[in-house]
GUZA-457853 format. One line per field, with one value per residue (C-alpha): x, y, z; residue number from 0; chain; residue in three letters. Coordinates in steps of 0.25 Angstrom, whole numbers. Example, Ala and Ser with C-alpha at 12.3 -4.5 7.8 and 13.67 -1.06 7.14 Angstrom:
2
xx: [49 / 55] $
yy: [-18 / -4] $
zz: [31 / 29] $
nr: [0 / 1] $
kette: [A / A] $
rest: [ALA / SER] $
END
This chain:
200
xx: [0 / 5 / 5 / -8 / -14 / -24 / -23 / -12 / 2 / 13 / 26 / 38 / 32 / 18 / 8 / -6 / -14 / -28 / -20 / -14 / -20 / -14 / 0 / -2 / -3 / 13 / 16 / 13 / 11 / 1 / 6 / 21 / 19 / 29 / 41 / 50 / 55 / 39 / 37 / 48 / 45 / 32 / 37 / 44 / 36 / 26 / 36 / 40 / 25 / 24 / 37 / 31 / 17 / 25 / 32 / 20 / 11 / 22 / 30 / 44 / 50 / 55 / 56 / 49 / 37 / 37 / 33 / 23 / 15 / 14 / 11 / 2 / -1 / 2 / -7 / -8 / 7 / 6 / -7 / 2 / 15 / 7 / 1 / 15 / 21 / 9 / 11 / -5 / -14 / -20 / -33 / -43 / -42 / -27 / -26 / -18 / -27 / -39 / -47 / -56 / -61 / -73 / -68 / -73 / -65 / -52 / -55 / -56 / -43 / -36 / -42 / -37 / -22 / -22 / -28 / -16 / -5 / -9 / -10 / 6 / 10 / 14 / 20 / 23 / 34 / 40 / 32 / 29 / 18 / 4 / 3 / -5 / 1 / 10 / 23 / 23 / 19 / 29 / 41 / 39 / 37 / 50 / 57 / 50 / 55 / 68 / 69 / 65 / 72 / 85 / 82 / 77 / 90 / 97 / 89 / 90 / 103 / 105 / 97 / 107 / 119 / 112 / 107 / 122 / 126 / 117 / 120 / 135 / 134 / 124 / 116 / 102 / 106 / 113 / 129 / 135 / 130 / 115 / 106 / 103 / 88 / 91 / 100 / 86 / 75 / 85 / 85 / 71 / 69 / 78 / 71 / 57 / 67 / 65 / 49 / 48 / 53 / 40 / 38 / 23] $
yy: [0 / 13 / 26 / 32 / 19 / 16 / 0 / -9 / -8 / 4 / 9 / -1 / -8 / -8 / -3 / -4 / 5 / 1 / 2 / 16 / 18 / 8 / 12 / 25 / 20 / 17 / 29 / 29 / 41 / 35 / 46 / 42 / 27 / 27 / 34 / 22 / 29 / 32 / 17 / 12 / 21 / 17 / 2 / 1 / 5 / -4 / -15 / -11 / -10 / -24 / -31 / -25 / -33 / -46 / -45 / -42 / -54 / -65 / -64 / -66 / -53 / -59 / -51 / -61 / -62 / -45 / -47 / -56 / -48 / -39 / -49 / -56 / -45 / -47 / -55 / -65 / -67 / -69 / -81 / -88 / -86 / -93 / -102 / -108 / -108 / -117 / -126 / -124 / -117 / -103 / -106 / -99 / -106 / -104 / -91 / -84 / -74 / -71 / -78 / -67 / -71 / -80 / -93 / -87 / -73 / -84 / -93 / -81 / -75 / -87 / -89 / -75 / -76 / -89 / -83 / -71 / -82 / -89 / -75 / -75 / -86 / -91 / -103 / -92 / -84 / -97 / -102 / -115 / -122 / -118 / -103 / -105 / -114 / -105 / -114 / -112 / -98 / -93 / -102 / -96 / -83 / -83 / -89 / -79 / -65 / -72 / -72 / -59 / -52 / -58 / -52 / -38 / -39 / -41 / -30 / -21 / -21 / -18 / -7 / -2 / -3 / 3 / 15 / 15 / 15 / 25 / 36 / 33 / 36 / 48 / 39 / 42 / 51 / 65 / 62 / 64 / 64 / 61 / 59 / 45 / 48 / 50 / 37 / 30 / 35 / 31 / 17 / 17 / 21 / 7 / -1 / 3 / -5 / -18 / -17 / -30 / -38 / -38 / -51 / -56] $
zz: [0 / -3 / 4 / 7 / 8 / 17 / 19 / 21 / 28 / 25 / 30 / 32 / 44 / 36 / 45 / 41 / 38 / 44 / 59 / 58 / 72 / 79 / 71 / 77 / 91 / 87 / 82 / 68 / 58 / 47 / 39 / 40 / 38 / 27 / 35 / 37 / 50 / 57 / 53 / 60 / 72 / 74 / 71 / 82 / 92 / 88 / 90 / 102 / 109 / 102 / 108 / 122 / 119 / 115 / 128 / 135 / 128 / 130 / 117 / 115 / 110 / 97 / 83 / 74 / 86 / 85 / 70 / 74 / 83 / 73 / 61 / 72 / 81 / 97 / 100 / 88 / 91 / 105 / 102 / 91 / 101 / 112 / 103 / 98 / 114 / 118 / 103 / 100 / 91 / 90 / 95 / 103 / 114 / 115 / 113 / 125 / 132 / 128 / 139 / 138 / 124 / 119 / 112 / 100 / 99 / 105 / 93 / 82 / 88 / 86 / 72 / 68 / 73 / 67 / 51 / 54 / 57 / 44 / 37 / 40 / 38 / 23 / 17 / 6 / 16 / 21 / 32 / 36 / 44 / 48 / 48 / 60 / 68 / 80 / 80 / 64 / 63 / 72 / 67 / 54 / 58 / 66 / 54 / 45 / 55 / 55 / 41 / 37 / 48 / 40 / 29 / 32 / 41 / 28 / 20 / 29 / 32 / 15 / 17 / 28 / 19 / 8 / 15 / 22 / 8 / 2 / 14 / 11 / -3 / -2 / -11 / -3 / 7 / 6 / 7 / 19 / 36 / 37 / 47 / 56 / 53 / 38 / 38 / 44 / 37 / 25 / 30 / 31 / 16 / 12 / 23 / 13 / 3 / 9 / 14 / 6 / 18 / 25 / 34 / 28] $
nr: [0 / 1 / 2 / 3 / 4 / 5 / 6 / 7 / 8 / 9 / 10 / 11 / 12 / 13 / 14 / 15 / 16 / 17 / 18 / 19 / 20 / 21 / 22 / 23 / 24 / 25 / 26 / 27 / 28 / 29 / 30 / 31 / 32 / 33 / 34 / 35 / 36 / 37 / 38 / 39 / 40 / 41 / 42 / 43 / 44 / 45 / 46 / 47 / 48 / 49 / 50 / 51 / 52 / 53 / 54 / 55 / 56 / 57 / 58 / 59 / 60 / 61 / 62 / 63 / 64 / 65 / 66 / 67 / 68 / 69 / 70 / 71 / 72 / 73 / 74 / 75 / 76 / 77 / 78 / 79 / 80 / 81 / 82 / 83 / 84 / 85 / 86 / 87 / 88 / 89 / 90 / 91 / 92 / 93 / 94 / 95 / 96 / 97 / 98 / 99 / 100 / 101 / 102 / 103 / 104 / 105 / 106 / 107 / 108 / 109 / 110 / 111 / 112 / 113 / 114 / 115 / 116 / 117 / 118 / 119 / 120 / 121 / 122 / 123 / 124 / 125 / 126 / 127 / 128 / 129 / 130 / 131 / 132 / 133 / 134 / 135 / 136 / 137 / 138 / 139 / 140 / 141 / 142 / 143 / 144 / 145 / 146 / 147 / 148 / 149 / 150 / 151 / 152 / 153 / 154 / 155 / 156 / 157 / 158 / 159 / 160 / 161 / 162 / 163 / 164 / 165 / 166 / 167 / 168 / 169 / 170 / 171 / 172 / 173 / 174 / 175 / 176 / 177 / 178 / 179 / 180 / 181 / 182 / 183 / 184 / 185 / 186 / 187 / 188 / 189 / 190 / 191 / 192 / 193 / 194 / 195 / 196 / 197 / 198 / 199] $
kette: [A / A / A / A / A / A / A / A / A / A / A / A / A / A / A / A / A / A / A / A / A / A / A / A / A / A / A / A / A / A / A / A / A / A / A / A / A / A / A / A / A / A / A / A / A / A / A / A / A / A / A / A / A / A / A / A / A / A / A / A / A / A / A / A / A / A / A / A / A / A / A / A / A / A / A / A / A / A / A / A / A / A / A / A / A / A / A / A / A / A / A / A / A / A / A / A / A / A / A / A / A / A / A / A / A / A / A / A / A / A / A / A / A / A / A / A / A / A / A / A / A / A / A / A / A / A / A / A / A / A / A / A / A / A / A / A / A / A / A / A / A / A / A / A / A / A / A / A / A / A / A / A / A / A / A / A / A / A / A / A / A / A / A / A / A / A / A / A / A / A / A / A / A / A / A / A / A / A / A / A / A / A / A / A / A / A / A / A / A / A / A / A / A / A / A / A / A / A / A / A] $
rest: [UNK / UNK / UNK / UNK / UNK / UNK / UNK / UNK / UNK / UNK / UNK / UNK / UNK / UNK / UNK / UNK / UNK / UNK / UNK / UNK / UNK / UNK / UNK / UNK / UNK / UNK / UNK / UNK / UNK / UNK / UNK / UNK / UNK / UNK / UNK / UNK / UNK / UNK / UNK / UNK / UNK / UNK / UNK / UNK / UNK / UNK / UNK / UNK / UNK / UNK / UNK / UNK / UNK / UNK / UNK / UNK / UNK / UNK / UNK / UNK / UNK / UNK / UNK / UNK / UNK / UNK / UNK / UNK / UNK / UNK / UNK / UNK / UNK / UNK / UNK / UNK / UNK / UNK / UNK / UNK / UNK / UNK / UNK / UNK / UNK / UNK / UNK / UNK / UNK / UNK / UNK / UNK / UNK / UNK / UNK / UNK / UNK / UNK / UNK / UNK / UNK / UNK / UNK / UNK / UNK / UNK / UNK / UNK / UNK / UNK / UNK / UNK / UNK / UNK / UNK / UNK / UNK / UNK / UNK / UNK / UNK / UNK / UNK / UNK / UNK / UNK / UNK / UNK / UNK / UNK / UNK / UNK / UNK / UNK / UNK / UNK / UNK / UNK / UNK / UNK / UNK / UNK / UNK / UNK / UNK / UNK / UNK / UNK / UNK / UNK / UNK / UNK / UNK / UNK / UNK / UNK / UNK / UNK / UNK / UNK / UNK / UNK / UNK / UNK / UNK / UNK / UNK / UNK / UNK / UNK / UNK / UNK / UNK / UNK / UNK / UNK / UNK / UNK / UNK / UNK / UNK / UNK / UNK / UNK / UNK / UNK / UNK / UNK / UNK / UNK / UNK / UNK / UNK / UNK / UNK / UNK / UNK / UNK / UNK / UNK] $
END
């Protein structure tokens, strides 16, 4: 989607659109969602509030399981964690808390973060077993952040060498001293390069 667009996901960290407001509780300026800087701001303050509410709902605080929260959101991530500790299924009856809940409302919980583990889960990208099986969906989703963090790691150290490279030449950037900010916003332009990298 292109800028102006009122659907679907923008700016490096693709926020979408239909939840501005809760983006906003983050800090974020809709009208700046394409400033690599502002995105990666308000990022990282959502990452932060999330790594507080792993620690807070049991979860180990590990990168790939970060990803998942948001892929999964909290609570979906804590269900399947749980899920995979005790070696059962998501069901309604195993969900952990929710004692408050009719059977009814556990079982179509259960139902929905089971259809969104199947939503990311694809022979397509490498995956094996049943997307909605716990031990299977996490193993493959810790293989699956492993692997792409390599590779970003990789690509984003080329962009490094190539901004390095362009400030040394005066290629980009005017010749001589410059700025840390203009050094970073410039880094920010080459990590645009390399959006393609997305997990799903």
């Amino acid at each position: 989607f292109g800028k102006g667009a009122k659907a679907g996901f923008h700016g490096i960290f693709q926020y979408k659109y239909g939840l501005r407001d809760e983006w906003a509780k983050h800090g974020m300026d809709w009208s700046r969602v394409y400033e690599p800087r502002h995105n990666a701001e308000v990022f990282m303050s959502i990452l932060k509030k999330k790594r507080n509410s792993m620690k807070r709902v049991g979860l180990p605080d590990e990168d790939w399981l970060l990803y998942l929260t948001w892929q999964q959101g909290l609570e979906g991530t804590r269900q399947i964690w749980h899920a995979r500790k005790q070696n059962r299924e998501i069901t309604g009856e195993g969900l952990k808390g929710w004692k408050n809940k009719s059977d009814a409302w556990r079982d179509k919980y259960a139902s929905k973060i089971r259809a969104n583990m199947r939503n990311n889960f694809k022979a397509a990208w490498g995956m094996s077993g049943r997307a909605d099986n716990p031990e299977d969906f996490l193993r493959e989703w810790k293989k699956k952040y492993a692997s792409f963090m390599r590779r970003t790691t990789r690509e984003f150290s080329g962009a490094i060498e190539k901004a390095k490279a362009n400030v040394a030449s005066g290629k980009d950037l005017a010749v001589g001293p410059i700025s840390e900010s203009k050094f970073l916003n410039h880094i920010f332009n080459l990590i645009e390069e390399i959006q393609h990298n997305e997990l799903v």
